[in-house]
C-alpha positions in Angstrom: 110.8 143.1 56.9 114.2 141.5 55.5 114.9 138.3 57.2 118.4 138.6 59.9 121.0 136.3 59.8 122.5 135.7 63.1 126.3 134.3 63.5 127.3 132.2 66.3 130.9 131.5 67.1 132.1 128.0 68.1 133.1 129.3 71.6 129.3 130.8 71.7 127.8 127.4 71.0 130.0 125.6 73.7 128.7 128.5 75.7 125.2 127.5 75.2 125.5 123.6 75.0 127.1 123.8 78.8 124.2 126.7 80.1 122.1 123.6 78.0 123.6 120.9 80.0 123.2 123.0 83.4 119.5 123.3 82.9 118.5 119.8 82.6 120.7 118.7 85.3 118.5 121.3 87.6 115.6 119.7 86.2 116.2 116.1 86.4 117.2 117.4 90.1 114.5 118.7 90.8 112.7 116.0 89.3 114.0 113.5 91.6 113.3 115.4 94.1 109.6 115.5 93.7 109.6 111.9 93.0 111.1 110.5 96.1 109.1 113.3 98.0 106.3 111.7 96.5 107.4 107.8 96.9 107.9 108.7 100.5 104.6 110.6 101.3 102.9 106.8 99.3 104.5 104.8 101.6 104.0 106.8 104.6 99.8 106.5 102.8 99.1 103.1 101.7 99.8 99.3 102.5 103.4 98.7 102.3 102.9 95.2 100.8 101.5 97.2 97.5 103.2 95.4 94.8 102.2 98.6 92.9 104.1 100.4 95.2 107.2 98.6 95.7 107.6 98.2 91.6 107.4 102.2 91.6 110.3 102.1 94.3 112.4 99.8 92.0 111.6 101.6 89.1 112.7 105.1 90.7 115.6 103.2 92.2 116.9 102.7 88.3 116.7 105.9 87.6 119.2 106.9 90.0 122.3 108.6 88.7 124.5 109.0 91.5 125.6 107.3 94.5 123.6 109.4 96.5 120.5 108.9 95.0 121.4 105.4 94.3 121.5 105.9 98.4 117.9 107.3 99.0 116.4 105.5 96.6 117.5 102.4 98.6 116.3 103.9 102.1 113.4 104.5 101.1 113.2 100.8 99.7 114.5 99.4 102.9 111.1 101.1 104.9 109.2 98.4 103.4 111.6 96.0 103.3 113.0 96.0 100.2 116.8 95.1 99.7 119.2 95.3 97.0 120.4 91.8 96.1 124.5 91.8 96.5 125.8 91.0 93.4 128.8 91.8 91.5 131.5 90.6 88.6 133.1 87.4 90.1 130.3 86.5 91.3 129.0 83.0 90.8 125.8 83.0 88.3 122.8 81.9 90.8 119.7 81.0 88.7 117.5 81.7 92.1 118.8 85.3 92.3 120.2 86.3 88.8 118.4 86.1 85.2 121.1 86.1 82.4 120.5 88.6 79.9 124.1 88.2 77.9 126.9 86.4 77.9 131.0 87.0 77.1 133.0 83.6 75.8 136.2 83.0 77.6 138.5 80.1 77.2 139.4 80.1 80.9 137.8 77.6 82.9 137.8 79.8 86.6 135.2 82.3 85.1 132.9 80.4 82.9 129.2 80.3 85.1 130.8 83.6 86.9 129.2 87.4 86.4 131.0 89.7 83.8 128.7 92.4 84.9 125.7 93.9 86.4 123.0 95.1 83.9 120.4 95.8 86.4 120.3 95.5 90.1 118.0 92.6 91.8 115.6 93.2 94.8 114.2 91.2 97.1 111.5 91.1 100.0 112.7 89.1 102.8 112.6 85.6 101.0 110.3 86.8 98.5 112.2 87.8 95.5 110.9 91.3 94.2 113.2 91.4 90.8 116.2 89.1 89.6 119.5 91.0 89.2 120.4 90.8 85.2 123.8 89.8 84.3 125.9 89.2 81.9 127.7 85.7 82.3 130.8 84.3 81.4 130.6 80.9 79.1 132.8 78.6 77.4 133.9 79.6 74.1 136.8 81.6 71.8 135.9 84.6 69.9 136.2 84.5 66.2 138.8 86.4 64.6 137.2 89.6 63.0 136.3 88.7 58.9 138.2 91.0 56.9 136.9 92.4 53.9 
């Protein structure tokens, strides 16, 4: 049996890459969808003061892709208390709340100790802090000019 040679166009392949695309969007869907099925049926289940449990929360929390699943993820949080830490760029860098995990130099003195932007989002428990929100913070300091070569 002689070996076939099969020729796909560019328009085929764009074709494919979108069905592609299509299918793992379903997926992750429906993936997320058995995940917070699951997270709620836990916490309906077990002691909700299960660190185990409330770092699965978080965790499915960060995977969240969208607003509304950024939105479910937090509702289920809140049923055992767990709350998003407010924290944006402009923001002023609080050690107690925020861990710094980068920083941006800037010459202007109003932003330096200020948040550039949000890496990760923070949680906390009541007064019990659950995760520190990562930033990136502004500091003092110029740039230097690119090297040429």
């Amino acid at each position: 049996m002689e070996p076939t040679t099969t020729v796909v166009s560019l328009g085929d392949a764009s074709i494919i890459a979108g069905v592609t695309g299509l299918l793992l969007a379903f997926v992750f869907l429906v993936l997320w969808r058995r995940a917070t099925d699951r997270v709620a049926s836990a916490v309906e289940h077990s002691d909700p003061s299960s660190a185990a449990l409330i770092s699965s929360l978080v965790a499915l929390a960060d995977l969240s892709t969208s607003p509304a699943q950024r939105g479910q993820a937090s509702k289920v949080l809140a049923t055992v208390g767990v709350e998003r830490i407010e924290v944006g760029p402009g923001d002023d860098f609080d050690a107690e709340l925020h861990s710094a995990v980068g920083t941006e130099l800037t010459d202007d003195a109003g932003l330096i100790g200020q948040v550039v932007y949000v890496a990760r989002d923070g949680w906390s428990r009541g007064d019990e802090l659950v995760r520190a929100a990562e930033v990136i913070v502004w500091v003092r300091g110029t740039k230097a000019p690119p090297v040429e070569p």
